[in-house]
N, C-alpha and C positions, 0 to 999 in steps of 0.2 A: 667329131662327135664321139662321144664316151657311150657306151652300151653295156649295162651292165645287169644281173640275172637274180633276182629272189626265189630258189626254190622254196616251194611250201606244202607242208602235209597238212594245210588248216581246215581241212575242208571237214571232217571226220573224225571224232576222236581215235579212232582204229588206223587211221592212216599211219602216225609213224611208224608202230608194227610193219604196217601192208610194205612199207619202204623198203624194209631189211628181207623183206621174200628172194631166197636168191633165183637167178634164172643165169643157168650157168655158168654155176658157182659163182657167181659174184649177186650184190645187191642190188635189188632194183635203183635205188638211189646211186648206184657207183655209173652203171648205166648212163640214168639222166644225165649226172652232171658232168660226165667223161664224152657224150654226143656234144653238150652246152660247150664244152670247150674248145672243139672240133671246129666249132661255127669261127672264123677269123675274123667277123664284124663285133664278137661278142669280145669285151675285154678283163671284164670281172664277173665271177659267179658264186655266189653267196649262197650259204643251206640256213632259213628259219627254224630252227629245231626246236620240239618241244621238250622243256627240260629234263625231262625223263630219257629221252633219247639221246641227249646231246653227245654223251662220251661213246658211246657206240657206232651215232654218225659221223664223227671226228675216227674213230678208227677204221671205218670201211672206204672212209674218202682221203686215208694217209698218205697214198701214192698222187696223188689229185693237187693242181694247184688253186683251192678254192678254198671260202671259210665257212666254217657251221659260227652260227651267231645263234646262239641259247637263248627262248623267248618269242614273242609275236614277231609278226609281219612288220611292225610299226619301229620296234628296237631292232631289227634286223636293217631296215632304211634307214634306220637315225648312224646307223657304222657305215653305210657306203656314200650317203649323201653329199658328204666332205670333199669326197672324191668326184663328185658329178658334175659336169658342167652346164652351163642356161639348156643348150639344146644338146643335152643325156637323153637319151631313151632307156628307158626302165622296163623291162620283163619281168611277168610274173607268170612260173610255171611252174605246174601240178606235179610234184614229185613223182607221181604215180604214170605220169604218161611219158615212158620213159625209152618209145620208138619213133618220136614223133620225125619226119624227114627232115633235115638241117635247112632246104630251101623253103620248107614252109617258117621255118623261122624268121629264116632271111627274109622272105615274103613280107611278114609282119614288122621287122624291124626298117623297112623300107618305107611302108606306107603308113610308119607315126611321123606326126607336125604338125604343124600349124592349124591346117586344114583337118586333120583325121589325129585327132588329141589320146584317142584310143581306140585301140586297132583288134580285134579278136578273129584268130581263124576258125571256120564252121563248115560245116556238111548238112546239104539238105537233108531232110527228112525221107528216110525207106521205105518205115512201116507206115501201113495206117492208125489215122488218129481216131479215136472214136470218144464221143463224151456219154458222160454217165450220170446220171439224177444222185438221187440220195440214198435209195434204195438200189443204186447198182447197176439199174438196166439205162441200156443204151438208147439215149435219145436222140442222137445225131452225132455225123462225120465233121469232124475238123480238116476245113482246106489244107492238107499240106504243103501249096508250092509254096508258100510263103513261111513253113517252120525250118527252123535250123538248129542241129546242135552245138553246141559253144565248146573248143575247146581251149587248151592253153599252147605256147603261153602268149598273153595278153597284152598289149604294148601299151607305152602311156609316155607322155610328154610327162618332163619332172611337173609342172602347173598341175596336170589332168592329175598327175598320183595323189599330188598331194589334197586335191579337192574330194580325191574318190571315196566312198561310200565303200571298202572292200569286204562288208558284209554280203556287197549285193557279186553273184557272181560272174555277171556281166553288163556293164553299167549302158541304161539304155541311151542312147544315141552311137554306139562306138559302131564303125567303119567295122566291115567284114572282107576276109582273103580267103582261100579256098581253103581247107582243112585238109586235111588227110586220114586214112581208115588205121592207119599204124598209132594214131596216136590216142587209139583205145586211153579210157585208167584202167589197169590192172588191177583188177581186187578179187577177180571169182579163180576156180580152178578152170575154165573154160579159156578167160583173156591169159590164164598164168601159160598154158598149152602154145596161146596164140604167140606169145612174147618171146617161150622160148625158140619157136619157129624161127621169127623173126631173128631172134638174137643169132640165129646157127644158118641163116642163109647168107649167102655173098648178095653184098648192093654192091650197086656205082655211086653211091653219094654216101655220106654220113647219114646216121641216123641219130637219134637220142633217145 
């Protein structure tokens, strides 16, 4: 089996900016795709770059064996696809969450196929939910046990990629794995604090 990794900053027109934030001294994106490589199931790791970014992403990731492909998601898959075989698993992860633990990967990249076409790890819900009228005020409590947040990155059978909707940010029926709290997106000065923490403590496993 071939596994191979689209990162993406699509989510946000600020994202590719957010990417090059460094968090000791190196870039958040050098980060991501230097944990993706880490993973020994993963064998190819792709950067979607927005054009604007491209030669800049290509220079923070020089030391790195991985490619920036200039342009969407869609031209980004159309260069590895060549390379994939019937049963490839495709990941798609948020440049921005760039602590995520190497075994929640693994996680994800174990339980796509046949049966689970797409795979997304999540974490239940902490806070409370509360809903609001039109005018603001609060008219009732959303059950939590049943909310999760979606993070990346997101597995897909090559069929499931190519069917998906990836407007949508997590397509409904995909199979869920545990998440993890590390793999925040970095975008405020608060997660930028958390990241560097992260980045300057000793683990026992990879991280990304």
């Amino acid at each position: 089996m071939n596994v191979a990794v689209i990162v993406t900053v699509a989510h946000h027109a600020s994202d590719g900016e957010l990417a090059l934030t460094p968090v000791r001294g190196e870039a958040l994106l050098t980060h991501t795709v230097r944990g993706l490589l880490a993973v020994p199931e993963i064998d190819l790791v792709l950067v979607a770059a927005p054009q604007r970014c491209a030669q800049v992403y290509s220079q923070v990731l020089e030391d790195l064996s991985c490619r920036v492909v200039p342009g969407s998601l869609r031209q980004a898959f159309a260069v590895v696809e060549p390379e994939l075989s019937r049963d490839s698993v495709l990941l798609l992860h948020d440049a921005l969450r760039a602590f995520i633990p190497a075994q929640t990967v693994r996680d994800v990249i174990a339980a796509v196929g046949d049966a689970n076409p797409v795979v997304v790890p999540v974490l239940p819900m902490a806070d409370t939910v509360k809903v609001t009228d039109a005018a603001e005020l609060i008219v009732g409590t959303e059950d939590r046990t049943r909310l999760r947040t979606a993070q990346t990155p997101v597995g897909y059978t090559l069929d499931a990629f190519r069917a998906a909707d990836l407007d949508a940010a997590v397509p409904e029926g995909a199979a869920t794995v545990p998440g993890h709290p590390d793999a925040m997106r970095v975008t405020t000065d608060f997660e930028l604090s958390l990241a560097e923490a992260i980045a300057a403590a000793p683990s026992t496993e990879e991280t990304l």
